[in-house]
C-alpha positions as CSV (number, residue, x, y, z in Angstrom):
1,X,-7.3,-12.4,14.3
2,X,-4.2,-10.7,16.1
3,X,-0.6,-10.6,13.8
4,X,2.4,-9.2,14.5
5,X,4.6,-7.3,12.0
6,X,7.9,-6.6,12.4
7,X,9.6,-4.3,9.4
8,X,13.5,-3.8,10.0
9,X,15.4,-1.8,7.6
10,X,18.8,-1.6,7.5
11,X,21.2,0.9,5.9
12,X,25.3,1.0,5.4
13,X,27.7,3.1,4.3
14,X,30.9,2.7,3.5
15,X,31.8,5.1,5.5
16,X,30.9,7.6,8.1
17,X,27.7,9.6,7.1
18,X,27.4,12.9,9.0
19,X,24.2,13.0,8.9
20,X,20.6,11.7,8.1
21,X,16.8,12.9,7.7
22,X,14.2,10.0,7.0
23,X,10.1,10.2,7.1
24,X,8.9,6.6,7.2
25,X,4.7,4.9,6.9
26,X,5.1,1.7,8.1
27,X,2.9,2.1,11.4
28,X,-0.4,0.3,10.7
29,X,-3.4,2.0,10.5
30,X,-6.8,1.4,12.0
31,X,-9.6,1.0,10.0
32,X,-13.5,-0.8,9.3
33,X,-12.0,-3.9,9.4
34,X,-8.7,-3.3,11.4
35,X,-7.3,-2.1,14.8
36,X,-4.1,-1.1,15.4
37,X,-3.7,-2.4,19.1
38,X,0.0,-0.6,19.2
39,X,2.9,0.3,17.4
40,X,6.7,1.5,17.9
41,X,9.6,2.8,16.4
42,X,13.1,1.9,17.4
43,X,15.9,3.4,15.6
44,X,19.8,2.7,15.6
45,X,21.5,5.3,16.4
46,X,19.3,6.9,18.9
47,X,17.8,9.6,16.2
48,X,18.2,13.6,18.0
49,X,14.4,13.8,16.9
50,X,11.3,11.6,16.6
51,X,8.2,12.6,15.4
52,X,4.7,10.7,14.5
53,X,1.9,12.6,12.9
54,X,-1.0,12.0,10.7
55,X,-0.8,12.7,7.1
56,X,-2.9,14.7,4.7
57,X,-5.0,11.2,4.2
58,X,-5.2,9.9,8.0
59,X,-1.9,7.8,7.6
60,X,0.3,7.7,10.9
61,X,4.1,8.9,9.5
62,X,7.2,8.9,11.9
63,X,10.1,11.6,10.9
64,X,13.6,11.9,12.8
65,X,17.1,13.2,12.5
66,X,21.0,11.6,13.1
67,X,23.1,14.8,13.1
68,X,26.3,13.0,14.1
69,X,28.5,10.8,12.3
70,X,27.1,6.8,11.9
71,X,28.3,3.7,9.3
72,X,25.1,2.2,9.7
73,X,21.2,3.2,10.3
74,X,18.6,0.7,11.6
75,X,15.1,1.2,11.7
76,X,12.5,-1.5,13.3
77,X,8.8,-0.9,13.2
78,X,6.9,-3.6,15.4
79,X,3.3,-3.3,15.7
80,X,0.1,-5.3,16.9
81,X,-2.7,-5.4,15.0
82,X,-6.1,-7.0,14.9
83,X,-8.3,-7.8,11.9
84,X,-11.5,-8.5,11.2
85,X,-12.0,-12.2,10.3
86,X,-15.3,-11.8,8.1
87,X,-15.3,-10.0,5.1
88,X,-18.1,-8.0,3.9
89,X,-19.8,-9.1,1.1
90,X,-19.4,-6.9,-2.1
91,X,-23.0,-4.9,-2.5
92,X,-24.7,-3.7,-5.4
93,X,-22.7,-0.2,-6.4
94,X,-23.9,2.4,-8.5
95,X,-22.6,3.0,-12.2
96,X,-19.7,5.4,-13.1
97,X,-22.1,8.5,-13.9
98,X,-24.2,7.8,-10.7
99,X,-21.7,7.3,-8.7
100,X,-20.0,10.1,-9.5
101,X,-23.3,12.9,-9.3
102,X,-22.9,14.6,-6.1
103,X,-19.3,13.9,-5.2
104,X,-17.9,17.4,-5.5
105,X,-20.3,18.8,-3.1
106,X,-19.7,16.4,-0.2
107,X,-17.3,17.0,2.7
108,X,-17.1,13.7,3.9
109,X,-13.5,12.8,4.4
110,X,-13.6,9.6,2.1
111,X,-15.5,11.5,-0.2
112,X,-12.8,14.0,-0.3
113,X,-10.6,11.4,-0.9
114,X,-12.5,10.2,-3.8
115,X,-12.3,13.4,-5.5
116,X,-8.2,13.5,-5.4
117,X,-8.0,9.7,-6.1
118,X,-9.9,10.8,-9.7
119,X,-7.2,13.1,-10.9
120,X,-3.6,12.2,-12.3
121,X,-0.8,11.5,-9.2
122,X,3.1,11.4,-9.6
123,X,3.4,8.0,-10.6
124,X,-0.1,7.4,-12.4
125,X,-0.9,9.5,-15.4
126,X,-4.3,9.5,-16.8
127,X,-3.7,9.3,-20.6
128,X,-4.6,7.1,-23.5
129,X,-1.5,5.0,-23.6
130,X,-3.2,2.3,-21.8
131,X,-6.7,2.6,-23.9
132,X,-5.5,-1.1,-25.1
133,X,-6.3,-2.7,-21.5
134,X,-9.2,-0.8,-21.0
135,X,-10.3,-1.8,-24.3
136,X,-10.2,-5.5,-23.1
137,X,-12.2,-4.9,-20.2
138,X,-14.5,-2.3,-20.2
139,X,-16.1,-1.1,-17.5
140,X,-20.0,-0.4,-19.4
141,X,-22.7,-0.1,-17.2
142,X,-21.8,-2.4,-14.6
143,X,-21.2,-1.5,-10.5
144,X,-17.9,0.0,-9.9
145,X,-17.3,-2.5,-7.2
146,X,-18.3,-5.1,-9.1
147,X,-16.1,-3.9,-12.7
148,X,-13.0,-3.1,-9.7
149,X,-13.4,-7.1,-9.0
150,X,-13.5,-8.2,-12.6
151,X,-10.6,-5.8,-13.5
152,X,-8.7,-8.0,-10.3
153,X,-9.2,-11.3,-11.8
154,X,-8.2,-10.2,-15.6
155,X,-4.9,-8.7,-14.3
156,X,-4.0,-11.8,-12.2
157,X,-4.8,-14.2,-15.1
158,X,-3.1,-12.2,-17.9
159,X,-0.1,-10.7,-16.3
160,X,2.4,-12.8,-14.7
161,X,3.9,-12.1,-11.3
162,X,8.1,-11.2,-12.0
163,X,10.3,-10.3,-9.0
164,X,12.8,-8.1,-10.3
165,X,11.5,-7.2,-13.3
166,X,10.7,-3.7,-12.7
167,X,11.3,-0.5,-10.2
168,X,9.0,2.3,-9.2
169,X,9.9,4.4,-12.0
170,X,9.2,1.8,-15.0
171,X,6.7,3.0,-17.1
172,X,3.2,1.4,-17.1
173,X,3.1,1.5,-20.5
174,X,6.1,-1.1,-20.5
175,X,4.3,-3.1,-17.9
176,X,1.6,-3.6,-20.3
177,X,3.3,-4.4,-23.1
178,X,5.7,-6.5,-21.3
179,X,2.3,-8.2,-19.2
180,X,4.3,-9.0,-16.2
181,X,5.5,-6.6,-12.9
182,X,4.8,-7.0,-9.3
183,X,2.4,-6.5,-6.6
184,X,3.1,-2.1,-7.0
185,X,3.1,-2.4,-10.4
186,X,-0.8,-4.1,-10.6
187,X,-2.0,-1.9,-8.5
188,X,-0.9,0.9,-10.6
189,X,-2.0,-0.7,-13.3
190,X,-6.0,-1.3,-11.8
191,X,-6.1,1.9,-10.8
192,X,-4.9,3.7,-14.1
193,X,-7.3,2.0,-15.9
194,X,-10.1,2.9,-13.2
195,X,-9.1,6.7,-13.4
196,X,-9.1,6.7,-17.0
197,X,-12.9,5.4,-16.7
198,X,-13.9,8.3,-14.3
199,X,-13.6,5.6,-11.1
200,X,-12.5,7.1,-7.5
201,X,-9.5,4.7,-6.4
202,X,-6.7,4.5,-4.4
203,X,-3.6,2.6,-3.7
204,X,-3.1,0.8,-0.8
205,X,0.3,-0.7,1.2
206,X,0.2,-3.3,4.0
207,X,1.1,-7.0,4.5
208,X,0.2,-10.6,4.5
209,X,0.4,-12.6,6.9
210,X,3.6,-15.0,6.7
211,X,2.4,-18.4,7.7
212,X,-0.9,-19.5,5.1
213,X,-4.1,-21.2,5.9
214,X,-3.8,-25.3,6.1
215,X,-3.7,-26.5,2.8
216,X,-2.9,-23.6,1.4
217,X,-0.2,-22.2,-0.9
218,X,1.9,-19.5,0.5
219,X,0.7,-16.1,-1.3
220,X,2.5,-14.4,-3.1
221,X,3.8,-11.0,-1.3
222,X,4.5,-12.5,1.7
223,X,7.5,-11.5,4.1
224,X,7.3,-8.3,2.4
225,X,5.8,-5.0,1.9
226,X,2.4,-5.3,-0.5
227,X,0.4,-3.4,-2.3
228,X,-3.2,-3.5,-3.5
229,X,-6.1,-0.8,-4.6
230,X,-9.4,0.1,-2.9
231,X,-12.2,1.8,-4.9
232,X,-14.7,4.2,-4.1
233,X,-18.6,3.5,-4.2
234,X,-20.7,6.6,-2.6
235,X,-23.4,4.6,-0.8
236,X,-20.6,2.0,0.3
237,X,-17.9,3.8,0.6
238,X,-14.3,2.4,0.2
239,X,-13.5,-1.7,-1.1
240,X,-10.1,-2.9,-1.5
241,X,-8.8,-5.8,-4.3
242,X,-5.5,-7.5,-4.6
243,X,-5.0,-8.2,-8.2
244,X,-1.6,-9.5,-7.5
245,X,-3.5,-12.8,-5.4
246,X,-7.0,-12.1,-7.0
247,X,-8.7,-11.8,-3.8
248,X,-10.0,-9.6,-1.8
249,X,-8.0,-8.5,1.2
250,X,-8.9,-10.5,4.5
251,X,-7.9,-11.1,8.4
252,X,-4.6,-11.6,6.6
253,X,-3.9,-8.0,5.2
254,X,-2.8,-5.3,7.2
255,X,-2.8,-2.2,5.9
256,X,-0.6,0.6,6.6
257,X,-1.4,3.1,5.0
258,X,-3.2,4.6,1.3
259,X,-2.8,7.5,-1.0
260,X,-2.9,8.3,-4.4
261,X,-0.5,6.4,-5.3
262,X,3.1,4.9,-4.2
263,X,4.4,8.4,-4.1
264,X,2.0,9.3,-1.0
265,X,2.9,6.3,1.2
266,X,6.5,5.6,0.3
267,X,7.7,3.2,3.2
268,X,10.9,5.0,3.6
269,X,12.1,8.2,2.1
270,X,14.8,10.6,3.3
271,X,18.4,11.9,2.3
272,X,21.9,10.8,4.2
273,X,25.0,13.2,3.9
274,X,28.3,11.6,3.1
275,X,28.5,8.0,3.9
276,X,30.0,6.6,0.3
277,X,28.4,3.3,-0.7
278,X,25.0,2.4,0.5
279,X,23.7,-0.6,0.9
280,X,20.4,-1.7,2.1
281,X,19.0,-4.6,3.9
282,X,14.7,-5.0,4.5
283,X,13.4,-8.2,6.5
284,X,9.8,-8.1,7.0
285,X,7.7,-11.1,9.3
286,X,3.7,-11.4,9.6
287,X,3.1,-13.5,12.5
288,X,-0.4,-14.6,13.9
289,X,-0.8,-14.9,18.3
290,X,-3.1,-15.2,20.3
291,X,-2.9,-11.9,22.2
292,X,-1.2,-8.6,21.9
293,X,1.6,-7.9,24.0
294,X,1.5,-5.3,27.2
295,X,4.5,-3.5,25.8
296,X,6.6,-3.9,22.8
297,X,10.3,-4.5,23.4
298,X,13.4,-5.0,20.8
């Protein structure tokens, strides 16, 4: 399946800011069951300087600069991608112990990963303050890919889907006790409790496509940024799950990018000099086609 995504942000000031210096991950990435056919960056002004380069984890990153004085800053990320339209059956995985023997000696990259995305990260702290939900599903002696798709379906049935409800910053402890966040919050959530029982797993941001399947309701997520998580099996390697649809990511997920956590793959990060008020303004639109462009054009 081919989609297009087109991610505009929109910044205003109140007035003139002299300056600006953003670092964005919104171009898509390619992976197993992805290509990215192409991508671009169009910014408003015309930034002095605009860089792409691969992050520590294989994520494409764009940074640039406005050194003179601007009231507004646009930023439009179009890309093509194509997905895989069959999805690999979930395998037999190995246990948390076997899984785990032999990981710190390997130097393959996704084990590598693994080892980081075992450890505490800036917005997910391993600790016992969410022992309760593990206590309610533990993981035993079952598959790590197989517990990771358990864990999905428990968090979509017992936690409830709130717009608003909650920012980066708001505890996971309160989204717990509160059961209810959004799609970054449950993926934070799956993968504290996955750390917490010695599981490699990392978070994941992408899309969904726009426009649903005939007869189908319109998932939730749509015509905006989403997260997910992916775990780590050794013989496997790398599964995702969406705990926010309780599903596992199809032709109609693109990823962008993964980390250890939101912190590694914010979509948009940066610091403006003067400008007064901000504002901020994000449209996002998954569309399906049946071929890729020759070039992108705004």
């Amino acid at each position: 399946m081919k989609l297009h995504v087109r991610h505009r942000t929109r910044y205003g000031y109140s007035s003139h800011a002299s300056q600006s210096h953003n670092f964005i991950t919104l171009q898509p990435r390619s992976t197993r069951n992805q290509s990215c056919l192409t991508t671009k960056v169009v910014v408003t002004p015309e930034p002095d300087t605009l860089v792409s380069e691969l992050d520590v984890y294989g994520n494409l990153s764009a940074r640039f600069s406005i050194s003179r004085r601007h009231e507004q800053c646009d930023i439009v990320v179009s890309s093509w991608v194509e997905t895989s339209d069959v999805l690999e059956p979930l395998p037999d995985s190995s246990g948390v112990l076997e899984n785990l023997k032999g990981l710190d000696a390997s130097e393959d990259e996704d084990a590598l990963m693994a080892i980081d995305c075992l450890l505490s990260s800036p917005f997910i702290e391993i600790t016992d303050k969410l022992d309760a939900l593990v206590d309610e599903i533990p993981i035993g002696d079952q598959g790590v890919l197989q517990y990771a798709e358990r864990l999905m379906t428990h968090i979509f049935e017992t936690f409830d889907y709130t717009s608003g409800f909650s920012t980066v910053v708001t505890p996971l402890s309160k989204i717990y006790k509160e059961r209810k966040g959004v799609c970054q919050d449950f993926a934070h959530l799956a993968i504290a409790v996955l750390r917490r029982q010695h599981v490699p797993v990392r978070y994941v941001s992408g899309y969904l496509e726009t426009i649903p399947p005939p007869g189908q309701k319109k998932l939730q997520g749509a015509d905006a940024s989403h997260a997910w998580f992916a775990v780590y099996d050794q013989q496997h390697g790398w599964y995702d799950f969406d705990p926010t649809n309780n599903k596992r990511p199809d032709a109609q997920y693109i990823t962008t990018a993964w980390g250890r956590d939101y912190a590694d793959v914010t979509p948009i990060k940066g610091v403006v000099y003067g400008g007064g008020t901000h504002s901020l303004n994000v449209e996002v639109d998954v569309t399906r086609s049946g071929s890729p462009p020759v070039a992108i054009t705004e």
